[in-house]
PASEBA-1860 file (N, C-alpha, C; in nm, 3 decimals):
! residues 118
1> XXXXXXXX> 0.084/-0.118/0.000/0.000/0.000/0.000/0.089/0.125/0.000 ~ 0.041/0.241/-0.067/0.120/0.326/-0.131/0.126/0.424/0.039 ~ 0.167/0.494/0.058/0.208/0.613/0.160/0.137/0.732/0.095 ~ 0.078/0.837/0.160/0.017/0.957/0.091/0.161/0.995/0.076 ~ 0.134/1.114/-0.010/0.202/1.199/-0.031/0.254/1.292/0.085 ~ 0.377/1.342/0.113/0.377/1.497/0.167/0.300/1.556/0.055 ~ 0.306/1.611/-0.023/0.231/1.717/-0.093/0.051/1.706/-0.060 ~ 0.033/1.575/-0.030/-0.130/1.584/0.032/-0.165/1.639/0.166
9> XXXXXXXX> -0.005/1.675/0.251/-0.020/1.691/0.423/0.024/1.851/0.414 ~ 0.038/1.913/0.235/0.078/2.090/0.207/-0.038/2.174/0.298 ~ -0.053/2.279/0.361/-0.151/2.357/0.337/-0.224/2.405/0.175 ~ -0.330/2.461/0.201/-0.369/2.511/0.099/-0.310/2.593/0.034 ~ -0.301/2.625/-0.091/-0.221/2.772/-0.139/-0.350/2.868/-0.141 ~ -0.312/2.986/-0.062/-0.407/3.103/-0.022/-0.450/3.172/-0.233 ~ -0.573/3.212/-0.189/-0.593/3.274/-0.328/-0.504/3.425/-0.335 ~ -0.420/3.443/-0.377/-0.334/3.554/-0.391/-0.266/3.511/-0.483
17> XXXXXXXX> -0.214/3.658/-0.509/-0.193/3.683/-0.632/0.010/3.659/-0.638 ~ 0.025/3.686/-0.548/0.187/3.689/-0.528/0.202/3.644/-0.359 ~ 0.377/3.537/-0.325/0.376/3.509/-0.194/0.510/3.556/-0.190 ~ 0.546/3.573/-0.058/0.665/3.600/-0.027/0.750/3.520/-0.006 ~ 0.869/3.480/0.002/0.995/3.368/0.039/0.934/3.303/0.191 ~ 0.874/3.345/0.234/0.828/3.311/0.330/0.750/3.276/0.397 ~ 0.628/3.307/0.310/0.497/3.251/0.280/0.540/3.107/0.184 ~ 0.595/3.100/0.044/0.623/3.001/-0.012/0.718/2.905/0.095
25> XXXXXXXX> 0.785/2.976/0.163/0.845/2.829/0.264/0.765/2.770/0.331 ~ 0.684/2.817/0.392/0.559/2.762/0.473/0.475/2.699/0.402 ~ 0.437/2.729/0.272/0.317/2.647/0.192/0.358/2.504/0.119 ~ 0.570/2.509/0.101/0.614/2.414/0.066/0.626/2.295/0.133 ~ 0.726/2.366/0.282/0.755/2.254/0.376/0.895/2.266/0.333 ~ 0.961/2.391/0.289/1.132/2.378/0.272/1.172/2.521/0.348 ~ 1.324/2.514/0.333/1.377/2.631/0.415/1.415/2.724/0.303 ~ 1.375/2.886/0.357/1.384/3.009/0.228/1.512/2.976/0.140
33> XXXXXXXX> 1.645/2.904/0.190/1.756/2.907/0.140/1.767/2.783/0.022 ~ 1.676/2.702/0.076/1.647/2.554/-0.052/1.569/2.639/-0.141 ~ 1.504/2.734/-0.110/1.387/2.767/-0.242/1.505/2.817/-0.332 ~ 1.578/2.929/-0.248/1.705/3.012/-0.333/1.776/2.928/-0.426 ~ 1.824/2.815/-0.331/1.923/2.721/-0.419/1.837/2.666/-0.574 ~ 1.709/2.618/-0.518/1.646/2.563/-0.643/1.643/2.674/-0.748 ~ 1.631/2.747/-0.735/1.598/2.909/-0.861/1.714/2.875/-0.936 ~ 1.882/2.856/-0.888/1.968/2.837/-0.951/1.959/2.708/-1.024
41> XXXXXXXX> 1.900/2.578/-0.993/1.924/2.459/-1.079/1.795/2.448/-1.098 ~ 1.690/2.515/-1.124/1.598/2.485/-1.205/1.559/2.623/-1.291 ~ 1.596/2.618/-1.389/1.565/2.746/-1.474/1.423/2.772/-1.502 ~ 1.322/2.668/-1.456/1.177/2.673/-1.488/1.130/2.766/-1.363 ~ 1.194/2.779/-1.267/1.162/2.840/-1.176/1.249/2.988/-1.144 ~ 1.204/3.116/-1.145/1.214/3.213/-1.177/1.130/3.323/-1.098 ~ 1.132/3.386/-1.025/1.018/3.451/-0.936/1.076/3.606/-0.978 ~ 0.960/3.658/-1.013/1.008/3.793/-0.989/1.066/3.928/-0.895
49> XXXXXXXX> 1.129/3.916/-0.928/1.222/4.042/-0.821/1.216/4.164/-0.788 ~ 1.147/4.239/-0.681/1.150/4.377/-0.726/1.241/4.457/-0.612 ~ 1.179/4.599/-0.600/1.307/4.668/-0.469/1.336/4.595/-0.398 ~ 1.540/4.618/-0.369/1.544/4.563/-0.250/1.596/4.402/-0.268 ~ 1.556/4.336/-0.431/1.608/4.208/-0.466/1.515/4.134/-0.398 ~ 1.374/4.167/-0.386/1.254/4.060/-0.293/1.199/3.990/-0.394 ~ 1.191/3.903/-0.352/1.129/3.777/-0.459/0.993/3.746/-0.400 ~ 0.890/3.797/-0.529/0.711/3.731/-0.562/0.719/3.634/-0.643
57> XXXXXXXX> 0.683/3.501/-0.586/0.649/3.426/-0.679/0.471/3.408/-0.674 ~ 0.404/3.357/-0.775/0.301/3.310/-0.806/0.276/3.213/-0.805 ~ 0.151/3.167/-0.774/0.110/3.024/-0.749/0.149/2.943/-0.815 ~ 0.188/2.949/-0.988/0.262/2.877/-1.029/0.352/2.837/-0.994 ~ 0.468/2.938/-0.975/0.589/2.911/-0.855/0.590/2.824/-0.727 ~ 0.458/2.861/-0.702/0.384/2.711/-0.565/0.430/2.620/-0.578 ~ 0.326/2.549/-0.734/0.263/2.429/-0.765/0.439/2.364/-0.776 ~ 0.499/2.450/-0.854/0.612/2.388/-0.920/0.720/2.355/-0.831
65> XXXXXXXX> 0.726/2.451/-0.714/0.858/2.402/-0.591/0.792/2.301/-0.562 ~ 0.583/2.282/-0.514/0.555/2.162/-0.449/0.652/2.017/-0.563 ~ 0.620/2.050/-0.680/0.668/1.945/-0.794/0.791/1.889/-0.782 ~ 0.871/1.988/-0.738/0.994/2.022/-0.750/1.041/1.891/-0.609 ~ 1.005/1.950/-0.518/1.004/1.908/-0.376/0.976/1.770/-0.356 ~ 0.879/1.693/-0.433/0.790/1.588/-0.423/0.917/1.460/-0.477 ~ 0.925/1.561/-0.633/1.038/1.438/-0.673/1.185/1.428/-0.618 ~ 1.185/1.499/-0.500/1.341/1.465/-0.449/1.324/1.474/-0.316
73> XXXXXXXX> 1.220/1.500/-0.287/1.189/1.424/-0.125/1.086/1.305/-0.148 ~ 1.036/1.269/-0.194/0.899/1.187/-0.187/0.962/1.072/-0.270 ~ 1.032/1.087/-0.412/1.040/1.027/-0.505/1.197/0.985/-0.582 ~ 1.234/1.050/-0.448/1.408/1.029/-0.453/1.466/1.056/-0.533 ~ 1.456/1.169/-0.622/1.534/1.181/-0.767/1.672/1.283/-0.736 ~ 1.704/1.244/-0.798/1.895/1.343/-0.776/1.836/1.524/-0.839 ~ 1.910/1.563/-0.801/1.870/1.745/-0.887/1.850/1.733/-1.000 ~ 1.967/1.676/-1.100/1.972/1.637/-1.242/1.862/1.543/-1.261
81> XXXXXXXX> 1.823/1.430/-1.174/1.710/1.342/-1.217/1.571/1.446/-1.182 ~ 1.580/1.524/-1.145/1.442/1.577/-1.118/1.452/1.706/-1.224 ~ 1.542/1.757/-1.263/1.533/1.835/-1.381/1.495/1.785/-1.493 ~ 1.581/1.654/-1.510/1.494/1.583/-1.639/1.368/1.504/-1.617 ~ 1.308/1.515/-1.501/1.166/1.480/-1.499/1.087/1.594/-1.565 ~ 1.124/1.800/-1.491/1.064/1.826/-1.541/1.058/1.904/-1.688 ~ 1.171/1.821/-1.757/1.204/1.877/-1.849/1.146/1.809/-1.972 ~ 1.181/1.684/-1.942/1.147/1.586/-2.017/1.011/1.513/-2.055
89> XXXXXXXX> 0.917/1.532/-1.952/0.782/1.462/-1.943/0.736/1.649/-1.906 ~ 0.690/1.698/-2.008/0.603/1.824/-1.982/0.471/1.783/-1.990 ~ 0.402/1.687/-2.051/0.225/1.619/-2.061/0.221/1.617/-1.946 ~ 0.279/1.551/-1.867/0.272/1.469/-1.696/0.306/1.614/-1.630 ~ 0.409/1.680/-1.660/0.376/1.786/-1.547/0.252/1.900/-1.541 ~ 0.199/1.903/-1.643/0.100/1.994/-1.696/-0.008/1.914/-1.616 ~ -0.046/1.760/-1.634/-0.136/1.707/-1.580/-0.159/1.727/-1.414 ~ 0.040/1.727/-1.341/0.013/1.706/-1.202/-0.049/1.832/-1.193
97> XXXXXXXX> 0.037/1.965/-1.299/-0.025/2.073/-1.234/-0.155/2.102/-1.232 ~ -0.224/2.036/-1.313/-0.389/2.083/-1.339/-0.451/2.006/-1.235 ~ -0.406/1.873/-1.188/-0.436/1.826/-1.072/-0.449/1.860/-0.989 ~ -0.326/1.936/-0.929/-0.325/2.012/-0.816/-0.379/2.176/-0.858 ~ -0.406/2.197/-0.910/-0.532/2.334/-0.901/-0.653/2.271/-0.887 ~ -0.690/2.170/-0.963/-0.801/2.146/-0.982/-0.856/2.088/-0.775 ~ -0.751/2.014/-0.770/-0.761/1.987/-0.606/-0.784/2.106/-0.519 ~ -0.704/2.220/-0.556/-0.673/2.335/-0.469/-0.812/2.469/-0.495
105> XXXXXXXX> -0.872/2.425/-0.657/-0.978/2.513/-0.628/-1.113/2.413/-0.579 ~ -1.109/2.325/-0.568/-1.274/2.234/-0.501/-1.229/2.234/-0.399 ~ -1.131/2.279/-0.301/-1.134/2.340/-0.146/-1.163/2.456/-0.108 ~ -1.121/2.521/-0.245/-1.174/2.664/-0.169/-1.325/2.647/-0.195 ~ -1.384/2.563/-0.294/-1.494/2.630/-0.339/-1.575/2.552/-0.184 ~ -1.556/2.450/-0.213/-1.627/2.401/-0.043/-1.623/2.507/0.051 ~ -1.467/2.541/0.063/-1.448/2.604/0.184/-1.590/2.798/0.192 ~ -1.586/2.833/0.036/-1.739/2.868/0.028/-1.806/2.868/0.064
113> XXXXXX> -1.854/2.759/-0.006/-1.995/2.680/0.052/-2.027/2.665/0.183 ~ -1.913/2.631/0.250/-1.975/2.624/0.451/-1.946/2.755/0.482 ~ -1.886/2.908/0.403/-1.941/2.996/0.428/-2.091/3.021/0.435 ~ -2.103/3.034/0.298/-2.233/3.062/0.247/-2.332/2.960/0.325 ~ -2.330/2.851/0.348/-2.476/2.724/0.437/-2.450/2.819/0.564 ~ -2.377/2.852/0.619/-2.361/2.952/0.770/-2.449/3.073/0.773
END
């Protein structure tokens, strides 16, 4: 029998528009300095920079450290083996990612809904 995922034990990613290094450490489950390191060996990952050299990333930026994270904590892949996961199989990453929105918006929308029944 399979083990859940860490990525199933993530918090939610908040609906916003941009997170901080520090918000994204908390939503990942890594330390601000692993996110840093990954920016350098994964060129797919890229956050924008503004005054000051502060880094916004976007939920995309989320989905993709969660991705990122999964296959080399969860799935044991070397840096290089997890670059060519997501380099190489883009169908499958497009899928996890639509997965995981698609997961991440039928929580909020619940989470709605027991607004709204209240």
């Amino acid at each position: 029998m399979l083990e859940p995922s860490q990525n199933d034990q993530l918090p939610p990613i908040p609906g916003k528009r941009y997170f901080g290094i520090g918000e994204v450490s908390e939503l990942c489950g890594v330390k601000p300095h692993v996110l840093r390191y990954w920016e350098q060996e994964f060129p797919e990952l890229a956050p924008a920079k503004r005054t000051g050299n502060r880094r916004y990333y976007q939920r995309q930026d989320v989905i993709l450290i969660r991705q990122i994270r999964s296959l080399l904590y969860d799935q044991g892949f070397t840096i290089s083996g997890a670059r060519q996961q997501l380099g190489g199989e883009t169908g499958r990453q497009d899928a996890d990612r639509t997965t995981q929105l698609v997961r991440q918006m039928r929580q909020e929308l619940e989470e709605v809904l027991a607004i709204l029944k209240a």
